[in-house]
C-alpha positions, 0 to 999 in steps of 0.5 A: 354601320349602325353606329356609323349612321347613328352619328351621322344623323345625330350630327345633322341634328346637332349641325341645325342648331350650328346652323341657325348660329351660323346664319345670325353671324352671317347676317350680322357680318354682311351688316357689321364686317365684324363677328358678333362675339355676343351672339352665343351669350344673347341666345342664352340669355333669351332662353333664360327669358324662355325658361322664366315664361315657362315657370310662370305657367305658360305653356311651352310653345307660347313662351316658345313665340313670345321668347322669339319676339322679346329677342327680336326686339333686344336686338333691334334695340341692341344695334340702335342704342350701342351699335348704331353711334359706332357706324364710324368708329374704328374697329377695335371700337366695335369689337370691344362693344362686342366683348363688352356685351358678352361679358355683361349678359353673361355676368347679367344672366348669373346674377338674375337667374344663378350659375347652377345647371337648369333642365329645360323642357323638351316638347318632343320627348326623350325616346327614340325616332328613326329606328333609334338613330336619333332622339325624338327630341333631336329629330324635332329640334332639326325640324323647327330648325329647318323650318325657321331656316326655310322662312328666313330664306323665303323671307330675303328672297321673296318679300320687299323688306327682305330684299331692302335689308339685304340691299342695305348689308351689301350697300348701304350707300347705294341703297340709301340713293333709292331711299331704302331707311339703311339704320332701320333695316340695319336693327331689323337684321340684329332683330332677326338674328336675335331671334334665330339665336334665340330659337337656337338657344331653346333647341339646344338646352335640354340637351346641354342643360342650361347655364350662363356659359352654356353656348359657348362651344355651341358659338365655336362650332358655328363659327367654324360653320360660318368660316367653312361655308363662307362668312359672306355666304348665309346658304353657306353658312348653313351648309357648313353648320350642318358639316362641322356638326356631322364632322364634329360627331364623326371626329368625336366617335372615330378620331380624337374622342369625346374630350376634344371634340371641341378642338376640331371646330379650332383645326376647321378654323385654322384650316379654313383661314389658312387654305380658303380664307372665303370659304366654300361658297363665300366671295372673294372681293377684290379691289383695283388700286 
């Protein structure tokens, strides 16, 4: 029963940072209709940024605000200068745009900070919490998780401009009737899943250790999160990281082993486009003809 508990809570721990991945998927495609292949590679990049600010003397929660806010304003400037021009071009455009830009910060942050395997810092520690369940660095990261989570949900559902960037991904047509700027809230969204990523990317490291590959699985999971949750739904989203992370572990200790825990999040996917393609919260759209 220990054992079983122990993967439990270490898979809502791992499952936030699904979480926060998933969320910035959902928030790009409301916006966009296409997944963000780049989102792993730019969380990794800004905590690269992160790790940088550190080494140069600041401490870790200051490198912490201020990665979060590079981030925001990347991808604010990602969707103006790269995205923004393909508003109206085909989708194999926009797709391509997206495995551009992985490849580019991948290759960039090789070049800029090396391919070899960096520790990063945790600011919780390495011991145990909870009894030993959890790691006192997990049950922090689930907690900053949970708290940035928490603000992006207040932050749509009870501020002005959370509300216009959610009326500007659900209809930019009509909101650009009322006056809503749709492009401005359109780099405001990429801003702020940037820098969800970003946190995500920082709370994931110490753990994976840091290199230019190293949210690649991280990506996966949360894409079989958005997909199980609902790729249209930002709470199911959420839910469904906070599944496959408890999934993954339970299937990784009982099931398949730590070798293919990976291909678990690929059966999720299957599974879920081939029984309930909009998930278990996502909406289903339908059209008259």
């Amino acid at each position: 029963m220990d054992g079983l508990l122990h993967q439990i809570f270490s898979g809502i721990a791992t499952g936030g940072i699904y979480a926060a991945v998933a969320l910035a998927l959902v928030m790009i495609y409301q916006s966009t209709h296409h997944v963000n292949f780049a989102q792993g590679e730019m969380a990794m990049f800004s905590t690269f940024i992160a790790l940088t600010l550190i080494q140069a003397g600041l401490s870790y929660w200051l490198a912490f605000v201020a990665t979060v806010a590079i981030s925001f304003v990347l991808g604010a400037l990602i969707q103006r200068v790269l995205l923004h021009p393909l508003a109206n071009a085909p989708v194999l455009a926009s797709v391509g745009v997206f495995i551009g830009l992985m490849l580019i910060l991948n290759a960039l942050a090789g070049w800029l900070f090396g391919t070899t395997l960096k520790t990063f810092p945790s600011p919780f520690g390495a011991g145990p919490a909870m009894g030993g369940y959890v790691s006192r660095h997990e049950l922090g990261s689930t907690s900053v998780t949970l708290l940035v989570l928490i603000s992006v949900w207040a932050f749509f559902r009870f501020t002005r401009l959370g509300l216009a960037m959610r009326a500007a991904a659900f209809n930019p047509a009509s909101s650009r009737l009322v006056g809503i700027p749709v492009a401005r809230m359109l780099a405001l969204g990429w801003g702020l899943a940037a820098a969800i990523g970003a946190v995500a990317g920082m709370m994931v490291a110490p753990v994976v250790f840091l290199d230019p590959n190293m949210m690649a699985g991280v990506l996966l999971y949360a894409f079989a999160g958005a997909l199980l949750g609902g790729i249209t739904s930002p709470l199911g989203a959420v839910i469904g990281g906070f599944l496959v992370g408890i999934i993954e572990n339970l299937a990784g200790a009982y099931v398949v082993g730590t070798e293919l825990k990976l291909a678990v999040a690929l059966v999720i996917i299957v599974a879920v486009l081939v029984l309930k393609p909009s998930g278990l919260f996502g909406r289903t759209v339908t059209s008259r003809v």
